[in-house]
RODO-2510 file (C-alpha; in nm, 4 decimals, decimal comma):
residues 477
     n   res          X          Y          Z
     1     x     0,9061    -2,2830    -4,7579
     2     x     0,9725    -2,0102    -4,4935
     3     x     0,7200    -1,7956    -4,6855
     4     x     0,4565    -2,0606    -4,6838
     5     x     0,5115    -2,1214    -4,3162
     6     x     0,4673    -1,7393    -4,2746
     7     x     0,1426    -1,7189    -4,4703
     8     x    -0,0307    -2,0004    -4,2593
     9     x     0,0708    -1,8312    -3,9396
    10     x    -0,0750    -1,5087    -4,0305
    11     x    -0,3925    -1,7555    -4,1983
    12     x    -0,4119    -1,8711    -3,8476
    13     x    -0,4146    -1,5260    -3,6572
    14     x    -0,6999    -1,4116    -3,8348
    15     x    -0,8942    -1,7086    -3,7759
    16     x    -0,8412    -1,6507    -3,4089
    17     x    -0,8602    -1,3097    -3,4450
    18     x    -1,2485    -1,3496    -3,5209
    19     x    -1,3537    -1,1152    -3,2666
    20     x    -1,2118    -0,8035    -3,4561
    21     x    -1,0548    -0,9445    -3,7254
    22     x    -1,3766    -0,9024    -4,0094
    23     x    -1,2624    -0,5759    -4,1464
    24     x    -0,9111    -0,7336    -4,2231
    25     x    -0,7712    -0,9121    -4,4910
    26     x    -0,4438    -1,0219    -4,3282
    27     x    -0,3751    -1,1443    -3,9419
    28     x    -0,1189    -0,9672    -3,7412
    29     x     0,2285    -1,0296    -3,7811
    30     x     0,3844    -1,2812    -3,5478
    31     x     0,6221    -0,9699    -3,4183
    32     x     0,3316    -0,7834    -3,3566
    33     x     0,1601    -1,0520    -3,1569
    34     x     0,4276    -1,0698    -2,9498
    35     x     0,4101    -0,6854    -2,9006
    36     x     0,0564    -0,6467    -2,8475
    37     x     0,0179    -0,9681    -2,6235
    38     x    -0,0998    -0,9013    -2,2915
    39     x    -0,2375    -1,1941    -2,1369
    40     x     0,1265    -1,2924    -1,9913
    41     x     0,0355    -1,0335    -1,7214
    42     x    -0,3352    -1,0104    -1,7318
    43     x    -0,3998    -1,3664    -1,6949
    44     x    -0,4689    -1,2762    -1,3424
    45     x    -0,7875    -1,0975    -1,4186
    46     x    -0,9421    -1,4400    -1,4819
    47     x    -1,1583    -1,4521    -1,1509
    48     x    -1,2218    -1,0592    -1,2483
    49     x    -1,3581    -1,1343    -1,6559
    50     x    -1,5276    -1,4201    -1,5417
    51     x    -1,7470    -1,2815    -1,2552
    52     x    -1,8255    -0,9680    -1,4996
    53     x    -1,8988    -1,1942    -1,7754
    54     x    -2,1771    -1,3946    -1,5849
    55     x    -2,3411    -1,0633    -1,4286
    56     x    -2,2952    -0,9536    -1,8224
    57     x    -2,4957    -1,3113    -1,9481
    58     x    -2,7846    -1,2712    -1,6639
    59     x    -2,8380    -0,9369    -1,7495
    60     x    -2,9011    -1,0411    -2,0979
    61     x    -3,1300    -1,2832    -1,9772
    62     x    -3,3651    -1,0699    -1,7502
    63     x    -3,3707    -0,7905    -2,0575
    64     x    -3,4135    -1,0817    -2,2499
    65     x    -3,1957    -1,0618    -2,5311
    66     x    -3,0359    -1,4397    -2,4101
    67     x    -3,3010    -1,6971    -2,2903
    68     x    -3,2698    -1,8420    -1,9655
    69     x    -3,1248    -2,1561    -2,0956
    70     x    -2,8591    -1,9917    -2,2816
    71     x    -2,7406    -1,7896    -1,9801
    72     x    -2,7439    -2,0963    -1,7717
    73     x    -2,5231    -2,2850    -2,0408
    74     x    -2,2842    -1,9963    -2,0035
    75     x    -2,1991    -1,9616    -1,6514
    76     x    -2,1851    -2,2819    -1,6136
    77     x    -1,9327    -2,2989    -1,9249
    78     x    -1,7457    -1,9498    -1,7662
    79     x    -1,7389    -2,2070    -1,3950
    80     x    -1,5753    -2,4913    -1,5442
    81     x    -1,3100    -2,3125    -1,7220
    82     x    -1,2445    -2,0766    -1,3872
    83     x    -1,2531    -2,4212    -1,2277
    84     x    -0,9247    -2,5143    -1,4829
    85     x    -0,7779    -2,1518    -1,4691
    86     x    -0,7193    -2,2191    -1,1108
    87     x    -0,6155    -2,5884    -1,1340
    88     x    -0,3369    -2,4703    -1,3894
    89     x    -0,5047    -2,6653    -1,6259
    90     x    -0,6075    -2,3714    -1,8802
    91     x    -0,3820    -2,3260    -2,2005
    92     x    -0,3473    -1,9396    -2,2754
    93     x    -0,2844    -1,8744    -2,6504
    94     x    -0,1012    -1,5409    -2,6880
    95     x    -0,2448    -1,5345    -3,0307
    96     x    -0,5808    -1,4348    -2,9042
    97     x    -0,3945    -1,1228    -2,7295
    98     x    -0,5049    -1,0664    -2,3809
    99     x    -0,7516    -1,2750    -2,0859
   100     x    -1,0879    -1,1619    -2,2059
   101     x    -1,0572    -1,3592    -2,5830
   102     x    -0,8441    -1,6344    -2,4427
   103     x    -1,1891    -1,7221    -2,2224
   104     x    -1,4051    -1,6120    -2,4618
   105     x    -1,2699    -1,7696    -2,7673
   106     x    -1,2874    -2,1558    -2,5345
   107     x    -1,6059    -2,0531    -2,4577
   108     x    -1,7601    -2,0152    -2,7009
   109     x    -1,5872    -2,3613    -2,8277
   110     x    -1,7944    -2,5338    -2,5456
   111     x    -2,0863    -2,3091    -2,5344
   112     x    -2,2395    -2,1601    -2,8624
   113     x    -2,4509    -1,9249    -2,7011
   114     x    -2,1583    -1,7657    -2,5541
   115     x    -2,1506    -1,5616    -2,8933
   116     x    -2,4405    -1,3723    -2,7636
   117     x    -2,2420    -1,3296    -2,4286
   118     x    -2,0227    -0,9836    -2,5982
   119     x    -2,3649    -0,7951    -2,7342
   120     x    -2,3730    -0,4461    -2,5690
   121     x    -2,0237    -0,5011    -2,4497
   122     x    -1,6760    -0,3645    -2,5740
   123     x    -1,3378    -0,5366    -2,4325
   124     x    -1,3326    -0,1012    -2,3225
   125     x    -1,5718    -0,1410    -2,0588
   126     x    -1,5180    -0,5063    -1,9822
   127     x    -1,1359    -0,4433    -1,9010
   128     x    -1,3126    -0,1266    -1,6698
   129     x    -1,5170    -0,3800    -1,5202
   130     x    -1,2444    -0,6097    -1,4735
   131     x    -0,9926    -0,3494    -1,3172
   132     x    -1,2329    -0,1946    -1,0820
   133     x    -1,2934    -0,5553    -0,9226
   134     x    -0,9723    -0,6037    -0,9076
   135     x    -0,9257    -0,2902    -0,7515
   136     x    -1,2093    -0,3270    -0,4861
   137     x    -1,0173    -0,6801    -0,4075
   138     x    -0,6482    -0,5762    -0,3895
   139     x    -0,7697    -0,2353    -0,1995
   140     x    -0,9464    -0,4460     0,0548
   141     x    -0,6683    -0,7120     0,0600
   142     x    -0,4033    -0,4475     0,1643
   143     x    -0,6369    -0,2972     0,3933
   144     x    -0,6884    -0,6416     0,6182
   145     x    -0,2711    -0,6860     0,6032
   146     x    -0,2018    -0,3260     0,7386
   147     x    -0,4990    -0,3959     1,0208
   148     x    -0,2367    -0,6514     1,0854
   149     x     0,0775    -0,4871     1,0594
   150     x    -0,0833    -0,2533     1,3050
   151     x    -0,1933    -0,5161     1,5562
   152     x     0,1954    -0,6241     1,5755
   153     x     0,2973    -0,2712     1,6072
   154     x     0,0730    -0,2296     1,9110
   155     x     0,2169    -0,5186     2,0298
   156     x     0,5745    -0,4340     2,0126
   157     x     0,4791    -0,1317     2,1884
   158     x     0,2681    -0,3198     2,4658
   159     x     0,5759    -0,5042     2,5310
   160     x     0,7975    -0,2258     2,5443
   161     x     0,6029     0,0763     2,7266
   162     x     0,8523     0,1431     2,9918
   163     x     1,1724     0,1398     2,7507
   164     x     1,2833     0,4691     2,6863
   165     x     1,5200     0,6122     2,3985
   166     x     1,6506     0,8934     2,2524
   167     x     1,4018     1,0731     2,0211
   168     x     1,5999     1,2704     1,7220
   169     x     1,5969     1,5613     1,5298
   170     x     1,8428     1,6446     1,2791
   171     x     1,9516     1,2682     1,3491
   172     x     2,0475     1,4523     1,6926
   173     x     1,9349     1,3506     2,0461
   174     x     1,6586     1,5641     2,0916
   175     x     1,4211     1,4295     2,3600
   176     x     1,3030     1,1274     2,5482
   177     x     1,0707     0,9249     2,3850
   178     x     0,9479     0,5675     2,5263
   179     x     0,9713     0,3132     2,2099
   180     x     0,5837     0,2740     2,2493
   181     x     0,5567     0,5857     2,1539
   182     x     0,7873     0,5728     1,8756
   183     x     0,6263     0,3133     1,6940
   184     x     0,2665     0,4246     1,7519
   185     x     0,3679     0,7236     1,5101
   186     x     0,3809     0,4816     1,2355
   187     x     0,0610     0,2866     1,3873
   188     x    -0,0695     0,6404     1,2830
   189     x     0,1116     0,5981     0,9574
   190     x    -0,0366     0,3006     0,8515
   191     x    -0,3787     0,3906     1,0278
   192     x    -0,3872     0,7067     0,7124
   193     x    -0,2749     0,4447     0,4867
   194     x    -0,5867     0,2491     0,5456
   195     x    -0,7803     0,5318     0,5011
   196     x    -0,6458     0,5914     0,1354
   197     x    -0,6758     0,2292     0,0349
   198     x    -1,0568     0,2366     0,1557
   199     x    -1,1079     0,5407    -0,0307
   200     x    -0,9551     0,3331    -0,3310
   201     x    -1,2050     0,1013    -0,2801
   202     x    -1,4970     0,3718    -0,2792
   203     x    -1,3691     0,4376    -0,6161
   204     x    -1,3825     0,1551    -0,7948
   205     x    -1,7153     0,0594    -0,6462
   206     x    -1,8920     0,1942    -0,9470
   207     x    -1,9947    -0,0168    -1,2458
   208     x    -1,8834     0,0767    -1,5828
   209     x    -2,0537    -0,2321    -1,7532
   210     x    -2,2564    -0,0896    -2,0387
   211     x    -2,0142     0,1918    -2,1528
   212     x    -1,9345    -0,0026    -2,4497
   213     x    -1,7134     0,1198    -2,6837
   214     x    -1,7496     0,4903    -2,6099
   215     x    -2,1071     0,5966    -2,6360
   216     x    -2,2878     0,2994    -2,4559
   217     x    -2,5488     0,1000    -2,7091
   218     x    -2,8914     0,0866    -2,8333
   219     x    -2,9613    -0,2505    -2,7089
   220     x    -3,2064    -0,2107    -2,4025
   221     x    -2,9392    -0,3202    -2,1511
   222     x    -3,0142    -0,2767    -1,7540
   223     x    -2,6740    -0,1374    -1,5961
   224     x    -2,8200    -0,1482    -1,2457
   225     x    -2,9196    -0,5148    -1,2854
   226     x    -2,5324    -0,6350    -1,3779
   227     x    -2,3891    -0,3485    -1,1260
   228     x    -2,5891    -0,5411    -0,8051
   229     x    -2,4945    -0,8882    -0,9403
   230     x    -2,1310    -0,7711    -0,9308
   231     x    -2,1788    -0,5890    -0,6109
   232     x    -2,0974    -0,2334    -0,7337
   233     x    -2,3489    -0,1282    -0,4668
   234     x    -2,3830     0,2031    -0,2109
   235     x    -2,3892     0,1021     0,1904
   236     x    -2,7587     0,0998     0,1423
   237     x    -2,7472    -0,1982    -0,1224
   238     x    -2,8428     0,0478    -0,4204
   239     x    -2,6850     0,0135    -0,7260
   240     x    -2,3596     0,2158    -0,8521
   241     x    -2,2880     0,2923    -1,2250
   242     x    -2,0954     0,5264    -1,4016
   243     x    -2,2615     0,8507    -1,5259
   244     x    -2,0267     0,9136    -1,8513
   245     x    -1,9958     0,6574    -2,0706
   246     x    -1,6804     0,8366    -2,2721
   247     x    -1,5120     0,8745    -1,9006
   248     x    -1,5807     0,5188    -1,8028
   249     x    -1,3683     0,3743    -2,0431
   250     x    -1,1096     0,6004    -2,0317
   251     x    -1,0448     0,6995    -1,6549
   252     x    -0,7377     0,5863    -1,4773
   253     x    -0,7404     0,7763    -1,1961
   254     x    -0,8377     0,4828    -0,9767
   255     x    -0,4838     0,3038    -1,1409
   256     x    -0,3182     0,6185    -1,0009
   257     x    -0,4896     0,6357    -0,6789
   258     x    -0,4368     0,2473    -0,6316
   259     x    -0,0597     0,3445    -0,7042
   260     x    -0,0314     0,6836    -0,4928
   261     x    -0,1332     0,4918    -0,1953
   262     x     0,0847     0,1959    -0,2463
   263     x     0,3943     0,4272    -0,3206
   264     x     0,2707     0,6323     0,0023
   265     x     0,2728     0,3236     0,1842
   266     x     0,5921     0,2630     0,0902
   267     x     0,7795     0,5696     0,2014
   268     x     0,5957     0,4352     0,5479
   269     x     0,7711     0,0986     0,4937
   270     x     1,1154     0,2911     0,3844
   271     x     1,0758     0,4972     0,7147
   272     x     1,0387     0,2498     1,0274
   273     x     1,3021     0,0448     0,8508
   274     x     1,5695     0,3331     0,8439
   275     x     1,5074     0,3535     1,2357
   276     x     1,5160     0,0075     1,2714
   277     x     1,8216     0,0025     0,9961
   278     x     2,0032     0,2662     1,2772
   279     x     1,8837     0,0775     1,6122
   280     x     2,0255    -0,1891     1,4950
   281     x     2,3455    -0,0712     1,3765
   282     x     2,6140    -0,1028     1,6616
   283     x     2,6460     0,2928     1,7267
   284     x     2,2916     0,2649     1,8580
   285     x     2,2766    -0,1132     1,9447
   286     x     1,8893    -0,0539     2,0418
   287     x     1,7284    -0,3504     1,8422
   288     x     1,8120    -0,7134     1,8124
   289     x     1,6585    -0,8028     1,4575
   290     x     1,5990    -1,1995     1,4200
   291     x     1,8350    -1,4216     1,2680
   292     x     1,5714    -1,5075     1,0228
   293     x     1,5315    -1,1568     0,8409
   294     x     1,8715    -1,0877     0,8500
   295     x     2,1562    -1,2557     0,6684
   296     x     2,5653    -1,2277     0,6914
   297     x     2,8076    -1,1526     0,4965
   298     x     3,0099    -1,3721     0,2355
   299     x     3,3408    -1,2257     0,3549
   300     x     3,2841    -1,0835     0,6509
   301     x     3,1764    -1,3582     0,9403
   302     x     3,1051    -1,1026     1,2329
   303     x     2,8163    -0,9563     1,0195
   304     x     2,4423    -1,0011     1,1139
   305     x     2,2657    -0,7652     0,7839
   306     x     1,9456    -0,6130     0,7991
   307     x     1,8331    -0,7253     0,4342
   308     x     1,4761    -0,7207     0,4997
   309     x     1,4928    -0,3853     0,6051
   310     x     1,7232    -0,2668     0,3318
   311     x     1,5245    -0,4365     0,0747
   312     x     1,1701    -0,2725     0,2296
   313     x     1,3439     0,0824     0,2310
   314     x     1,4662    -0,0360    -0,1519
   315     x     1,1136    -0,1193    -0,3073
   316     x     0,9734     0,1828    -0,1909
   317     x     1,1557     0,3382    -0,5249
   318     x     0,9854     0,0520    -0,7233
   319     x     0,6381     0,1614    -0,5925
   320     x     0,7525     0,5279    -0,6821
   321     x     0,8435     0,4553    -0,9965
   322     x     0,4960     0,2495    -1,0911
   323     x     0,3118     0,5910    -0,9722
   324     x     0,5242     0,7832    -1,1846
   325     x     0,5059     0,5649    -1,5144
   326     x     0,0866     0,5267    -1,4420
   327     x     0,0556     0,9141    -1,4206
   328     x     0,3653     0,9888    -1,7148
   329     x     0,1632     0,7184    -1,9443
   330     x    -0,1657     0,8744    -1,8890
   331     x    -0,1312     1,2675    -1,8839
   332     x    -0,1209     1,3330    -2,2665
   333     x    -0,3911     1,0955    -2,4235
   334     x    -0,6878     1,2277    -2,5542
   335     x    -1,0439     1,0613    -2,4510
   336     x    -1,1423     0,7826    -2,4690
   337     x    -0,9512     0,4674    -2,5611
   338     x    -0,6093     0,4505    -2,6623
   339     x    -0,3447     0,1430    -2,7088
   340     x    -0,1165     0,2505    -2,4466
   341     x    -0,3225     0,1988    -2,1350
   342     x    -0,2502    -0,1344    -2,2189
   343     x     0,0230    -0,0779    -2,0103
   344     x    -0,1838     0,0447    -1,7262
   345     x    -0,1810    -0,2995    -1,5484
   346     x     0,1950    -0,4262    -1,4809
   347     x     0,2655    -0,1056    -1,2550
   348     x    -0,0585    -0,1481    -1,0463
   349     x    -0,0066    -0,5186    -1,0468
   350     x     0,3794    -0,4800    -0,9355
   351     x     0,2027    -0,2479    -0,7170
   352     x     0,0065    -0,4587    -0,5234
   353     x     0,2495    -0,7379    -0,5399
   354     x     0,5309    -0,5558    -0,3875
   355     x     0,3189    -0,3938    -0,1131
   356     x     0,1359    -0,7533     0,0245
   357     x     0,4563    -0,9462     0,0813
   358     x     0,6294    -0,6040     0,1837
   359     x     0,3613    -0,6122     0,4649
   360     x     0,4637    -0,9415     0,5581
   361     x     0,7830    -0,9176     0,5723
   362     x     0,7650    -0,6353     0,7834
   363     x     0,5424    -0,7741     1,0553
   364     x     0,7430    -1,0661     1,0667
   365     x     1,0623    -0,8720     1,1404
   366     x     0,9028    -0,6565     1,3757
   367     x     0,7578    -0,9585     1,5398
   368     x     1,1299    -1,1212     1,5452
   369     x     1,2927    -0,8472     1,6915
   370     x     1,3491    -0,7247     2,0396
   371     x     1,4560    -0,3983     2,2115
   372     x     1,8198    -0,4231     2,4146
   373     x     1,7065    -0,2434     2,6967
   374     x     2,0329    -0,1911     2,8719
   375     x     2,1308    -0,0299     2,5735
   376     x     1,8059     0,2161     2,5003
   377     x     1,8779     0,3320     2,8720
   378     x     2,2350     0,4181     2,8473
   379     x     2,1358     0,6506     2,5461
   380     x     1,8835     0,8210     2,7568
   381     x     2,0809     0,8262     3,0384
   382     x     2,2241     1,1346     2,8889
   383     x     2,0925     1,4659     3,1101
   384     x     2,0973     1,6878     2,7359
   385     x     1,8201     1,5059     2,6434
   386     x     1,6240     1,6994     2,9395
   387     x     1,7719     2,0745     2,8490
   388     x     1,4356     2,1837     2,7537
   389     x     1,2897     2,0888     3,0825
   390     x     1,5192     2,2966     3,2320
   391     x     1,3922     2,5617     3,0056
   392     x     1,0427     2,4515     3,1261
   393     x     1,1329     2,4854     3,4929
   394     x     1,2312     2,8635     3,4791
   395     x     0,9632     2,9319     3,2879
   396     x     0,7413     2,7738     3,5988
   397     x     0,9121     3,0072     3,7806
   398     x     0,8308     3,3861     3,5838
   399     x     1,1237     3,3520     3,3101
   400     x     0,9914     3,4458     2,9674
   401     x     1,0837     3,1403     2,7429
   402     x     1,2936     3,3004     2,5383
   403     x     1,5230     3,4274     2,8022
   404     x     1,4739     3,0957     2,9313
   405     x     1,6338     2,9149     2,6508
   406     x     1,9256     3,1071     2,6835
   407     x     2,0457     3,0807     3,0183
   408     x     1,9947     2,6860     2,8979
   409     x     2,2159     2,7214     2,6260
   410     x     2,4813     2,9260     2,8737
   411     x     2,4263     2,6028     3,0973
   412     x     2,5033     2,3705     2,8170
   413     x     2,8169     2,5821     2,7590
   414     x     2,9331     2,5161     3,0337
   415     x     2,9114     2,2079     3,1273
   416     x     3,0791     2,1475     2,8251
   417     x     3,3737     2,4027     2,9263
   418     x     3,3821     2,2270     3,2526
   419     x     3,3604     1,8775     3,1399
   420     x     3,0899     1,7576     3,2849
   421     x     2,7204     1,5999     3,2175
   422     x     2,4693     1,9238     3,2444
   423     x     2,3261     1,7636     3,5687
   424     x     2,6085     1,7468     3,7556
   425     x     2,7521     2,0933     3,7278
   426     x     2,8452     2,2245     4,0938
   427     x     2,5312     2,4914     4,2269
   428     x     2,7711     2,7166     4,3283
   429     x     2,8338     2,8123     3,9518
   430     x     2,4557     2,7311     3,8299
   431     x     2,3347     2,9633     4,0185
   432     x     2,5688     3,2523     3,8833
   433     x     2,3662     3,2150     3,5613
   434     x     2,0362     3,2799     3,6786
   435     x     1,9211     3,4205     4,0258
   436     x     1,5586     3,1783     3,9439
   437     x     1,7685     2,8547     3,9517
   438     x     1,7409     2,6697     4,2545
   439     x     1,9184     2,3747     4,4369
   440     x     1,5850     2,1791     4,3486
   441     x     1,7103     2,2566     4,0083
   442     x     1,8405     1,8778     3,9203
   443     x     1,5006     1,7262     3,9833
   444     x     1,4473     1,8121     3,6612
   445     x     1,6679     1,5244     3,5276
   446     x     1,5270     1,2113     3,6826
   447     x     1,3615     1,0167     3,3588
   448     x     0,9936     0,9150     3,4926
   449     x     0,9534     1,2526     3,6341
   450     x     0,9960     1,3589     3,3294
   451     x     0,8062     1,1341     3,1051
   452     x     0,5118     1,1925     3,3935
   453     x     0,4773     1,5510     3,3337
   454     x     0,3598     1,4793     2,9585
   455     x     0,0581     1,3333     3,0151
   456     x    -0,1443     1,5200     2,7455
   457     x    -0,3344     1,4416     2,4326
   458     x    -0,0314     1,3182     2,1499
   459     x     0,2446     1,3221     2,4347
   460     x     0,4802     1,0225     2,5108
   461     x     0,3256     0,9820     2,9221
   462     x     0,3282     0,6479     3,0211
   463     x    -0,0663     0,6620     3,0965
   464     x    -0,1206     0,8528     2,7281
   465     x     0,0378     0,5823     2,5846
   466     x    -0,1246     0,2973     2,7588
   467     x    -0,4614     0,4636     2,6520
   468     x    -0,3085     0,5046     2,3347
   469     x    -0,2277     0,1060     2,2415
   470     x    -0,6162     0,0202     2,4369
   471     x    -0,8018     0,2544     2,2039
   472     x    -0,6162     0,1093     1,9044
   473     x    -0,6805    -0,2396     2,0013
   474     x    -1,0313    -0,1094     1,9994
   475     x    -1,0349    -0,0250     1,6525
   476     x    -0,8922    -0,2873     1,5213
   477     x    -1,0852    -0,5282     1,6430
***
């Protein structure tokens, strides 16, 4: 019995195997179905096989291989069953291994002509075709969220121009930074990140519809016809295809760009939630985080966590690790096609997953969250965080830097011998250190003094980074 049951399984595979499965005299085994299957992940492609697959008919039809009729039949067929792909209503059949026969075996079900739809074509350059659009859509997806991100970053900085912390080296108070400033170094982040996801998009804009197999066909195809009806065009509206056919079918280095700027992007997200992990922490106590992005503990009653942020700095390693299996997978295989870039698609869909609601999450917790100002200005309250502007002044006055940053460092000594903040050490023995210190010495130490004197290009002034946050907004818009 089980044997028989075995036999019509396998009877049944190779009947739906059709599309390859001529030059075999037994179906795959039910193990290796499983194996092999691929449409639990590439399912989402639909949108992506369907819009290539009507470019793919209507090219047909102006060459004229497909009459007019027979093309219309078709997209309207490849419509109606996008129409039930996105109304859940479309049953996926594992047996038929991956997106692009589960739509083309129904398809041609409803539409006979669609048997014509695969001549010239290989599932190689159709599941090209399908990446790259799904490449030009996810890059230009991320690309509107991080415009965003950026908008809310400029806002928490609008908001928070005259609020002035500690800036750290070494995780050491270093010098006075106002929080605008702060977090328009990761507006500057993100800005690059932009850049690489647009350059992404770039990439993929080229058609590699017509490829085939390997070595293109001898049918008298028009590449440039199916490229504009997909939009794989230049900014002048002309046309882009691939120039190798063996390379087109083969190339992932758009998988790996897609994933080197989404793991970049990450160590972005990773970074601005350690600060905010540390502001918030109640050594610093510079950042109230909303309750809604933060959660407490199940022992612990006094604790407000910052998950979000913990979790963002967290799935920066998954988007490493994507990047890493893409470029592990891919650096031993010979051209052109080979089974394992099968498993091209989970890391750049995990990818692109992980990186859209990562950008949510973090614009919403910025957006929650508010600086405690009373406690940003008791940190930069402290007069060490102006040393080098002491430095500064006796270099105003003829001291060679060097020499400078000594007598600072003799200053520092001893207020620390004495007991005392640096800017309240008594003149009598400042001025035993250096004959070029003067009573007007201590001016040095008053904050918006301070913050006024760096007023050029990149510095933390108040009027740099007011022009700063406008010219962004500018951008942006």
């Amino acid at each position: 019995m089980a044997k028989k049951t075995s036999t019509t399984k396998k009877t049944a595979a190779r009947k739906e195997q059709a599309t390859w499965g001529g030059r075999f005299s037994q179906g795959p085994a039910e193990l290796m179905l499983k194996f092999s299957e691929s449409v639990s992940f590439d399912a989402r492609l639909a949108p992506f096989d369907i819009a290539g697959s009507k470019a793919q008919a209507k090219m047909l039809a102006h060459v004229g291989i497909i009459t007019k009729k027979e093309c219309n039949d078709i997209v309207r067929g490849l419509d109606a069953i996008l129409k039930e792909i996105e109304t859940g209503k479309f049953k996926w059949n594992i047996a038929l291994e991956d997106v692009h026969m589960n739509i083309e075996q129904v398809l041609t079900k409803r539409v006979p002509a669609a048997a014509k739809l695969h001549t010239a074509r290989s599932r190689n350059d159709q599941v090209a075709t399908d990446m790259r659009l799904f490449f030009k859509d996810a890059s230009a997806k991320i690309f509107e969220k991080l415009g965003t991100l950026m908008n809310t970053l400029l806002d928490v900085a609008a908001r928070n121009q005259d609020v002035y912390i500690p800036g750290f080296t070494h995780l050491q108070r270093a010098q006075p930074v106002s929080v605008a400033h702060h977090l328009l170094a990761y507006v500057e982040m993100f800005s690059r990140d932009r850049e690489r996801f647009a350059a992404v998009f770039d990439h993929a804009n080229w058609s590699p519809l017509g490829s085939g197999a390997i070595a293109g066909t001898t049918l008298p195809i028009d590449r440039g016809f199916s490229a504009l009806e997909m939009d794989f065009v230049d900014d002048r509206g002309n046309a882009r295809v691939t120039r190798n056919s063996m390379d087109a079918v083969s190339d992932r280095d758009t998988f790996i760009e897609f994933a080197s700027a989404c793991a970049l992007c990450g160590v972005h997200f990773s970074r601005i939630a350690e600060d905010l992990i540390l502001w918030n922490s109640s050594e610093f106590g510079f950042v109230a985080l909303p309750d809604t992005f933060t959660t407490g503990s199940s022992l612990m009653p006094q604790k407000k966590n910052p998950d979000s942020l913990e979790l963002l700095r967290g799935k920066s390693a998954r988007l490493h690790g994507n990047l890493v299996a893409l470029v592990t997978m891919v650096k031993g295989l010979p051209l052109t096609y080979n089974r394992d870039l099968q498993e091209d698609k989970p890391p750049v869909f995990d990818s692109f997953d992980t990186v859209m609601i990562s950008l949510d999450v973090l614009r919403e917790t910025l957006a929650g969250a508010s600086m405690r100002a009373d406690r940003c200005a008791a940190a930069v309250a402290d007069p060490l965080l102006l040393a080098t502007d002491v430095a500064d002044y006796l270099v105003r006055a003829g001291v060679p830097f060097r020499e400078a940053h000594h007598v600072v460092g003799h200053l520092v000594a001893l207020a620390e011998k004495e007991g005392v903040p640096l800017n309240t050490l008594p003149f009598e023995k400042v001025k035993k250190v250096h004959p070029k210190l003067r009573e007007d010495w201590v001016k040095v130490f008053d904050l918006k003094t301070a913050m006024a004197s760096r007023e050029r290009v990149g510095m933390p002034g108040p009027k740099q980074v007011k022009k700063q946050i406008l010219d962004w907004r500018k951008r942006l818009v």
